[in-house]
C-alpha positions in Angstrom: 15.3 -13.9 3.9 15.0 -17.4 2.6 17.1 -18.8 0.2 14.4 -20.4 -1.9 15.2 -20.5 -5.9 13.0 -17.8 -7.9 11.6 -20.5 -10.3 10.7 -22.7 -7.7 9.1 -19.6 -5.8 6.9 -19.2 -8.8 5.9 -22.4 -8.6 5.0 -22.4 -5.0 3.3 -19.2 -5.9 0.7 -20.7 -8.1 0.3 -23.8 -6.5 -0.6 -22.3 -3.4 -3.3 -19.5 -5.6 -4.1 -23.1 -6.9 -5.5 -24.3 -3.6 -7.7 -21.3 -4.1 -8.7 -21.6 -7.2 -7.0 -19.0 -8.9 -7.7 -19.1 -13.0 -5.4 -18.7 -15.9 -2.1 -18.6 -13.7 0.8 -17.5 -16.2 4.9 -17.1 -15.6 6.4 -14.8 -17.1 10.4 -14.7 -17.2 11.7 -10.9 -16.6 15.2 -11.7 -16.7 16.1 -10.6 -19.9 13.8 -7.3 -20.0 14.2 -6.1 -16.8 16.5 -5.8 -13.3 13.7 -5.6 -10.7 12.6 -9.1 -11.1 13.0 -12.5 -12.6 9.5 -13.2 -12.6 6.3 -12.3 -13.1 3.2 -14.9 -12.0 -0.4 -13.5 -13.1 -3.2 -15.3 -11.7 -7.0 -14.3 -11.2 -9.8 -14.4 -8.9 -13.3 -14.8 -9.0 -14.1 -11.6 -7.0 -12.6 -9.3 -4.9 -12.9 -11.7 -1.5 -11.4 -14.6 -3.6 -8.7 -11.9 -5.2 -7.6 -11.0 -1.3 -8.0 -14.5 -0.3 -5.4 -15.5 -2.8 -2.8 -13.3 -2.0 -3.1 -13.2 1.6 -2.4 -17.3 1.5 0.9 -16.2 -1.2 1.5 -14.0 1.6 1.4 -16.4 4.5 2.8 -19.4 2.5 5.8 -17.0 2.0 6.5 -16.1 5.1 5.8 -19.4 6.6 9.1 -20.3 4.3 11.5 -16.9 5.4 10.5 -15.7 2.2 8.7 -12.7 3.5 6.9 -10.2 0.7 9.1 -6.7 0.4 5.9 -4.8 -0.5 1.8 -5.4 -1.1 -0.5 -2.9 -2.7 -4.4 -3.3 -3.7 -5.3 -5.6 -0.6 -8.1 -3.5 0.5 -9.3 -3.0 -2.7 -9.3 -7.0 -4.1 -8.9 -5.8 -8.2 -5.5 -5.9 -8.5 -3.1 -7.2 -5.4 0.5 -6.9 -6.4 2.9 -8.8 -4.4 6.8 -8.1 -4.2 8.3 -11.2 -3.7 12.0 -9.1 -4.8 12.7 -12.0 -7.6 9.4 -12.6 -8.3 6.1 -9.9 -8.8 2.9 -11.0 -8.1 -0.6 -9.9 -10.2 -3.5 -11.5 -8.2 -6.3 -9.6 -11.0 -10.1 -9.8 -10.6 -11.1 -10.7 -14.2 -12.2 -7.2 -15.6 -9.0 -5.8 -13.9 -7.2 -8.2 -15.6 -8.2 -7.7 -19.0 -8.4 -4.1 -18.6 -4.6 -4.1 -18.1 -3.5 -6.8 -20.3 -0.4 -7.6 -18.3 0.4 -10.5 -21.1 0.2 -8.3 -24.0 2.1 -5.2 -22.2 5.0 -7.8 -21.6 4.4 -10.2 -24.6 8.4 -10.2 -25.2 8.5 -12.2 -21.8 8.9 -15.8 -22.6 6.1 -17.8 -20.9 7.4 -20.1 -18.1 6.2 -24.2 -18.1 6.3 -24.7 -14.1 5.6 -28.7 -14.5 2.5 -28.2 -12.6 -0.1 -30.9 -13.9 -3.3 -28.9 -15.5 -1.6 -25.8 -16.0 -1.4 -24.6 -19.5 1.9 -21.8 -19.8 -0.6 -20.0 -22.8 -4.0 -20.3 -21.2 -4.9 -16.9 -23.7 -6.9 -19.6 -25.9 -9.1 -20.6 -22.8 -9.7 -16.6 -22.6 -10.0 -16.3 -26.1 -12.2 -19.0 -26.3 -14.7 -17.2 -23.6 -14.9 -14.0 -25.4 -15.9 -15.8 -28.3 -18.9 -17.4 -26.2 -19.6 -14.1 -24.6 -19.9 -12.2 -28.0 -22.2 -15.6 -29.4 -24.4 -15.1 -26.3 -25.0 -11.0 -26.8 -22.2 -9.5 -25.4 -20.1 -6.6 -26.7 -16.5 -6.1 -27.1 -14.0 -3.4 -27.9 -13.2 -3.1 -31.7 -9.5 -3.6 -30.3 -10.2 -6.2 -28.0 -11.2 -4.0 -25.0 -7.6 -2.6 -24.8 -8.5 0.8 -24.9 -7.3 3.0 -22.0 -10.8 5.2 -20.9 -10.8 8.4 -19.1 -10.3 7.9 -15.6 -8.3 4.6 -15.5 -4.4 4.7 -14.6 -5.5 7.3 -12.0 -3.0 7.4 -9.3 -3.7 4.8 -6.8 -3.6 2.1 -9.3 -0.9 -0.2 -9.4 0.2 0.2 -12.8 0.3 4.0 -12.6 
């Protein structure tokens, strides 16, 4: 294994999903709620080919530094790719998997992590905010709760967050 610095694996992280146009990448520092990992880095794509595209260039980009992944689930599927970087956990989220999990609120005690990357906003929630707010103006609907309700069906086993 590499020897490369967790912070500055997160950052690698989500510059590479940056070269790929990931959206709305966010750091999340674990260290003081949990053991099995220091970080977490949420980032999302377009659709399910961009979602696989993204984490298969983490992947490489990883490996291509010693820093080979100990585990990746949802590649196949492209909704929800995590990647087990062992100090570092990667979300790579389609955007209605994303919301529908709510990583940010389920780990809201996490302080959010500045990386120093130009462009790169550590709270980007206002620029999600913002586009709920223009989908509700333009017609759409929305959850009373903010769509964080947990249907029948979801958390089925299979998904990562089961």
């Amino acid at each position: 294994m590499g020897e490369l610095d967790p912070l500055m694996k997160a950052k690698l992280i989500v510059e590479t999903a940056l070269e790929l146009k990931a959206e709305l990448p966010i750091a999340l520092d674990m260290r003081k709620l949990t053991a099995f990992a220091d970080f977490f880095v949420i980032l999302t794509g377009r659709s399910d080919r961009q979602v696989r595209s993204i984490a298969d260039t983490i992947i490489q980009t990883l490996k291509a530094r010693d820093e080979e992944p100990l585990g990746v689930e949802g590649l196949d599927d492209g909704k929800w790719v995590l990647i087990d970087c062992n100090d570092a956990i990667v979300h790579v989220f389609d955007p209605d998997t994303r919301i529908k999990y709510d990583l940010e609120r389920l780990w809201r005690d996490a302080p959010r992590i500045d990386l120093g990357i130009p462009g790169v906003d550590p709270n980007p929630e206002r620029e999600r905010e913002q586009g709920l707010d223009a989908d509700l103006e333009q017609g759409g609907e929305a959850d009373a709760d903010g769509g964080d309700e947990l249907r029948s069906g979801e958390g089925e086993v299979g998904d990562p967050a089961a």
